[in-house]
mmCIF file of the C-alpha atoms, coordinates in Angstrom:
data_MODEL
# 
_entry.id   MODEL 
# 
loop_
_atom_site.group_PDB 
_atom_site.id 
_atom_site.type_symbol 
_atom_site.label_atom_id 
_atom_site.label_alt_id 
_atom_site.label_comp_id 
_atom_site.label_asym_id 
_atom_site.label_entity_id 
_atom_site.label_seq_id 
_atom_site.pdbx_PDB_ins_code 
_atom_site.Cartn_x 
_atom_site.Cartn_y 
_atom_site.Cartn_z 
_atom_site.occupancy 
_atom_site.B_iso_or_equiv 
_atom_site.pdbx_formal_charge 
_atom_site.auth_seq_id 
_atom_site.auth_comp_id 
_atom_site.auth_asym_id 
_atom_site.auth_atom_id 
_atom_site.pdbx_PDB_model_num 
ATOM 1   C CA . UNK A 1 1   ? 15.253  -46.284 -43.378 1.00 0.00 ? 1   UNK A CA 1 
ATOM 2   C CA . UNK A 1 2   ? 13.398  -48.673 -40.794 1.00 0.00 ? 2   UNK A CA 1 
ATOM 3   C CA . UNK A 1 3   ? 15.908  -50.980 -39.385 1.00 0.00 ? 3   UNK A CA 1 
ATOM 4   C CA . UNK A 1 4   ? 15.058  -54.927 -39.326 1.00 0.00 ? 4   UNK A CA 1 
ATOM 5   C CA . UNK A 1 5   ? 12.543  -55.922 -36.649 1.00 0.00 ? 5   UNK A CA 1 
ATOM 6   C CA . UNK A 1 6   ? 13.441  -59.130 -34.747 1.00 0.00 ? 6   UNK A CA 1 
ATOM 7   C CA . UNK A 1 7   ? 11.100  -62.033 -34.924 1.00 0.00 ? 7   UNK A CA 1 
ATOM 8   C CA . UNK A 1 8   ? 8.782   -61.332 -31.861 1.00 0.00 ? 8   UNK A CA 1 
ATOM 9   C CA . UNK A 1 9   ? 8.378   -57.418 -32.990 1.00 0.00 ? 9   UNK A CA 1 
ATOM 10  C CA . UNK A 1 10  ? 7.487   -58.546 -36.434 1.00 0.00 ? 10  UNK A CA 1 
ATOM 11  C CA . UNK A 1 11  ? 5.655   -61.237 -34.563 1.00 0.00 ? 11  UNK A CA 1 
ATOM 12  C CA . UNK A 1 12  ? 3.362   -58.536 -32.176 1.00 0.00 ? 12  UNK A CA 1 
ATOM 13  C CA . UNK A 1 13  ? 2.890   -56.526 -35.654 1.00 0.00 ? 13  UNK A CA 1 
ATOM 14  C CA . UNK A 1 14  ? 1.492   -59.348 -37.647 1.00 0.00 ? 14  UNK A CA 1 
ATOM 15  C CA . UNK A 1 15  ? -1.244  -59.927 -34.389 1.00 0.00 ? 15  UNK A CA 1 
ATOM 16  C CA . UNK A 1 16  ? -1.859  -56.541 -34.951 1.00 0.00 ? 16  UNK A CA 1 
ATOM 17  C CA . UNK A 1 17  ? -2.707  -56.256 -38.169 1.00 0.00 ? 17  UNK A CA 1 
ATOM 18  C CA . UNK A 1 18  ? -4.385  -59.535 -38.159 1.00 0.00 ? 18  UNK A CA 1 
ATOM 19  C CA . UNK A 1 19  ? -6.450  -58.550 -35.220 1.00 0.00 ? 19  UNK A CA 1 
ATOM 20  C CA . UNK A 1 20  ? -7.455  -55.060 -37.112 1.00 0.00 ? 20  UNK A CA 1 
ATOM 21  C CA . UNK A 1 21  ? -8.564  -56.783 -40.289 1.00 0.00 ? 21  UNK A CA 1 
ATOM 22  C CA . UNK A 1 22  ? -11.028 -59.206 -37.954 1.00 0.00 ? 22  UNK A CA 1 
ATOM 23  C CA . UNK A 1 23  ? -12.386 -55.888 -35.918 1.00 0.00 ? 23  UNK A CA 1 
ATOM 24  C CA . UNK A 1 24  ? -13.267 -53.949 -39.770 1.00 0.00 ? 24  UNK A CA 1 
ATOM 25  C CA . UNK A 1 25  ? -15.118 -56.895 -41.034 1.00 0.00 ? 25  UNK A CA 1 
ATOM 26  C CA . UNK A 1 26  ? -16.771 -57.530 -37.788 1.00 0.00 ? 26  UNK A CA 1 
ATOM 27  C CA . UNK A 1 27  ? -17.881 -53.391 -38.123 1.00 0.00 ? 27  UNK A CA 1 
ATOM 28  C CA . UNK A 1 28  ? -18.877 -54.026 -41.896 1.00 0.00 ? 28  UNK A CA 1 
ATOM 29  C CA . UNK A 1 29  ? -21.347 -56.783 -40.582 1.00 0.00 ? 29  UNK A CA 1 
ATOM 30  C CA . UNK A 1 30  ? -19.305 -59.953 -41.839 1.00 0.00 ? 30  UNK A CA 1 
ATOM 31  C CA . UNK A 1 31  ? -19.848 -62.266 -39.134 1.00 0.00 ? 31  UNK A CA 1 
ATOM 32  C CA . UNK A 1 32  ? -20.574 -61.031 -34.927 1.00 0.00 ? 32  UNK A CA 1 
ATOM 33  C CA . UNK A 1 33  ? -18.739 -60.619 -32.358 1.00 0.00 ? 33  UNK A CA 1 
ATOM 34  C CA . UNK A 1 34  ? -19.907 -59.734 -28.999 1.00 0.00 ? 34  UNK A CA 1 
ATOM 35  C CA . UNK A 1 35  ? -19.143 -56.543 -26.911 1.00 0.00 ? 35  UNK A CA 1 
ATOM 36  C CA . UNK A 1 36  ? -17.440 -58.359 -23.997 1.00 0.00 ? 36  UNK A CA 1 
ATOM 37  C CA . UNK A 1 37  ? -15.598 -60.757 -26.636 1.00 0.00 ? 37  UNK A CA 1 
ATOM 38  C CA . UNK A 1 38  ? -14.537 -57.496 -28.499 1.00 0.00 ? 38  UNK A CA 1 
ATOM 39  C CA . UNK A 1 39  ? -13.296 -55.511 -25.179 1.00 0.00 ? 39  UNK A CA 1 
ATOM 40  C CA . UNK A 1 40  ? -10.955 -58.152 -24.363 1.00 0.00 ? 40  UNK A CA 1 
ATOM 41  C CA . UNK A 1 41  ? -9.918  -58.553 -28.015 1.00 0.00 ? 41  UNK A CA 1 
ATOM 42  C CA . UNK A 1 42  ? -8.845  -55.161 -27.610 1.00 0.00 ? 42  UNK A CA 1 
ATOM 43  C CA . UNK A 1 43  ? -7.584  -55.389 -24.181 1.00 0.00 ? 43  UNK A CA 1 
ATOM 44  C CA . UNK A 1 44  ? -5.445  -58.468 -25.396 1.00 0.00 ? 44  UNK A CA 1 
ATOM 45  C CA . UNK A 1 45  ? -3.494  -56.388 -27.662 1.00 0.00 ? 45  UNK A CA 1 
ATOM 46  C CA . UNK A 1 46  ? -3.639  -52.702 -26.858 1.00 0.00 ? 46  UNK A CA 1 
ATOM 47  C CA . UNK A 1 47  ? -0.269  -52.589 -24.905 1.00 0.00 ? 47  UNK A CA 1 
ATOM 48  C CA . UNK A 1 48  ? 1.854   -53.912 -28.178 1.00 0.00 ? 48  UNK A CA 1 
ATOM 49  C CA . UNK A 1 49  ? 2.546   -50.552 -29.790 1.00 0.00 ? 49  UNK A CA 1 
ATOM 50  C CA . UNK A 1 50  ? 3.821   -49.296 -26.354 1.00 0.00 ? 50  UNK A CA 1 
ATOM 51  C CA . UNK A 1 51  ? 6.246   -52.104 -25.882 1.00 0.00 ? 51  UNK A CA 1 
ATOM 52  C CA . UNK A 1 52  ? 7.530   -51.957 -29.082 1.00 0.00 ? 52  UNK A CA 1 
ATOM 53  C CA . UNK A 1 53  ? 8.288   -48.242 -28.540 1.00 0.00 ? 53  UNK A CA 1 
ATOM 54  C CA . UNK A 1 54  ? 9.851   -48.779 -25.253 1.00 0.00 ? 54  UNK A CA 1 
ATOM 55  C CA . UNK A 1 55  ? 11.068  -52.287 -25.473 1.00 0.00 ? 55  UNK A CA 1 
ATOM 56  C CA . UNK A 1 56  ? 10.740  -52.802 -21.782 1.00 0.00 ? 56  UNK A CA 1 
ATOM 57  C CA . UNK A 1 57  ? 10.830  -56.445 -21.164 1.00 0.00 ? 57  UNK A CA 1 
ATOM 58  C CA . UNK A 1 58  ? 7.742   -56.378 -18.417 1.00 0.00 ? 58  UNK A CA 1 
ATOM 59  C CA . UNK A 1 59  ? 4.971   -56.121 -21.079 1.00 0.00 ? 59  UNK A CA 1 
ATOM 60  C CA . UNK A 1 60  ? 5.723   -59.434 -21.793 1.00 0.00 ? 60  UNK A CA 1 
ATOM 61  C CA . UNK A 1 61  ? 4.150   -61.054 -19.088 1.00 0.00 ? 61  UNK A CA 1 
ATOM 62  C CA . UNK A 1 62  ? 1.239   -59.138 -18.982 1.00 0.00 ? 62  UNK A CA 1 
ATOM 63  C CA . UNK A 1 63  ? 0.587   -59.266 -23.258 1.00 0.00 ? 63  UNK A CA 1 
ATOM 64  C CA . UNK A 1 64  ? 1.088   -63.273 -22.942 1.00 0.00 ? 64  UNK A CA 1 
ATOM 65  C CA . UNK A 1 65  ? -1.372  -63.268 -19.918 1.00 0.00 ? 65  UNK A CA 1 
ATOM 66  C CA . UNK A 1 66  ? -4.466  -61.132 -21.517 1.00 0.00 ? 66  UNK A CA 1 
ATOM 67  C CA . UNK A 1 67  ? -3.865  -63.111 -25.220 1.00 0.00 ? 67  UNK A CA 1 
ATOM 68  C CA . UNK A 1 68  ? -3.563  -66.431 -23.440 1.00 0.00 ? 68  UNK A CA 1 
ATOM 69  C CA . UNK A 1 69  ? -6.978  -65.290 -21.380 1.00 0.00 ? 69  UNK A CA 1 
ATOM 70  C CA . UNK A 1 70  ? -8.663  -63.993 -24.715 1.00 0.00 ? 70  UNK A CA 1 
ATOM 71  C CA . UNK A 1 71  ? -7.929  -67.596 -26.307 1.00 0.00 ? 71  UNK A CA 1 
ATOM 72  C CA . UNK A 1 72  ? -9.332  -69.587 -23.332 1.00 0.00 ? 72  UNK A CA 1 
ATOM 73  C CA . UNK A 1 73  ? -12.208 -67.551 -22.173 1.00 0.00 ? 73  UNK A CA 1 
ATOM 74  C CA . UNK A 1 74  ? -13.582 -67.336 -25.882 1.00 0.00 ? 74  UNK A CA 1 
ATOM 75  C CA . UNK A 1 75  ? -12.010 -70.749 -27.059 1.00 0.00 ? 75  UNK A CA 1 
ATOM 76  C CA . UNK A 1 76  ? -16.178 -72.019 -28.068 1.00 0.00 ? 76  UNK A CA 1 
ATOM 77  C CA . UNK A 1 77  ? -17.013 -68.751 -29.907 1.00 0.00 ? 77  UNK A CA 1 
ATOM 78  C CA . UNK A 1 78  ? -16.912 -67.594 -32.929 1.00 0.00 ? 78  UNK A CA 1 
ATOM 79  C CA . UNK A 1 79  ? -15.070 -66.159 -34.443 1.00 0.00 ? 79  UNK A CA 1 
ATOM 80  C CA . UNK A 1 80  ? -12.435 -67.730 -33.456 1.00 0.00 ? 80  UNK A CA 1 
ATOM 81  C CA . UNK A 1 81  ? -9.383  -65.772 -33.268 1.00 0.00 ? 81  UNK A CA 1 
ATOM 82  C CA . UNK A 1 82  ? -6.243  -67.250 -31.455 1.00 0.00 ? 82  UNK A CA 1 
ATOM 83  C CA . UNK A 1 83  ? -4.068  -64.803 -30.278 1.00 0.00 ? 83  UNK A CA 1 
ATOM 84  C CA . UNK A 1 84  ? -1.430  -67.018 -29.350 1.00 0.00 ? 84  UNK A CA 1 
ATOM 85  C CA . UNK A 1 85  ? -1.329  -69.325 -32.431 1.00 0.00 ? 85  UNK A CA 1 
ATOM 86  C CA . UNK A 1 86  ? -1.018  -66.064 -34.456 1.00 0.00 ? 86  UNK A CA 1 
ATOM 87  C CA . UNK A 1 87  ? 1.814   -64.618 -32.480 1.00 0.00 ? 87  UNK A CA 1 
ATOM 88  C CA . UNK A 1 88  ? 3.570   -67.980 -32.504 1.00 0.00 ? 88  UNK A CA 1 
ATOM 89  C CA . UNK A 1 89  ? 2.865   -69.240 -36.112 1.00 0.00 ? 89  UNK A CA 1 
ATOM 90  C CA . UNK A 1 90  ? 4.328   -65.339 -37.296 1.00 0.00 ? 90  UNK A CA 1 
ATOM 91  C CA . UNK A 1 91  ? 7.055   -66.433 -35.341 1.00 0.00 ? 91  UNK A CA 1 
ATOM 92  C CA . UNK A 1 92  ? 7.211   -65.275 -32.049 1.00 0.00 ? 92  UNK A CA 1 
ATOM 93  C CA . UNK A 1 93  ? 8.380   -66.705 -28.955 1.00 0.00 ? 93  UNK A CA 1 
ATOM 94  C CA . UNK A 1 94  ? 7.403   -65.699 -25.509 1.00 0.00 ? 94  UNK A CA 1 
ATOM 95  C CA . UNK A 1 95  ? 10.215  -65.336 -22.942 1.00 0.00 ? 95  UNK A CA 1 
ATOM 96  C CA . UNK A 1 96  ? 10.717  -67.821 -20.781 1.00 0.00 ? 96  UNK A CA 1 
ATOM 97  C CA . UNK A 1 97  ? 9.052   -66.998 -17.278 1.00 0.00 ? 97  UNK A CA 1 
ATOM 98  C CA . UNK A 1 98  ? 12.010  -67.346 -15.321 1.00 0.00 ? 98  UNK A CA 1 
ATOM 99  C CA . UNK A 1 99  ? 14.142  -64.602 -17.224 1.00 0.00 ? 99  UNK A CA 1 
ATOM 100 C CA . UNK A 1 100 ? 11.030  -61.810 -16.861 1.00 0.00 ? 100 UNK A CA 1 
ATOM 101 C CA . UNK A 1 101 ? 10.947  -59.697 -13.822 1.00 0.00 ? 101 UNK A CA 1 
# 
């Protein structure tokens, strides 16, 4: 049996998955997305599955920085994917900066 994620695992998970379902219809040809705007897509969330295997609190400042940078540099283009809203409105919370080393 899995044991019970806590809210900013199950948080990272649901950005996954939403994330995923965007990049197959992208590849099926619903709607476009450009190369750049899908490398940092990518880049914004590739380190999740290694800190949820490690749990080592110093992804977090580098996942919040590439997801915030994702939703600012492509904040006029579609689609328009917010990483942040996603992790937040799954309910995740960032650490706050002063407790992160």
């Amino acid at each position: 049996m899995i044991a019970p994620l806590d809210p900013n695992a199950k948080a990272l998970l649901e950005l996954v998955y939403r994330v995923s379902i965007h990049v197959r219809a992208f590849s099926s040809g619903e709607g476009r997305i450009t190369p750049s705007q899908l490398h940092w897509l990518m880049d914004a969330i590739h380190n999740i599955p290694l800190y949820l295997q490690s749990g080592q609190e110093d992804y977090w400042f580098g996942m919040e920085w590439s997801m915030r940078h994702y939703d600012q540099h492509f904040a006029d283009q579609s689609p328009r994917i917010r990483l942040v809203e996603i992790f937040e409105e799954a309910g995740g919370r960032f650490p706050p900066r002063e407790t992160r080393q």
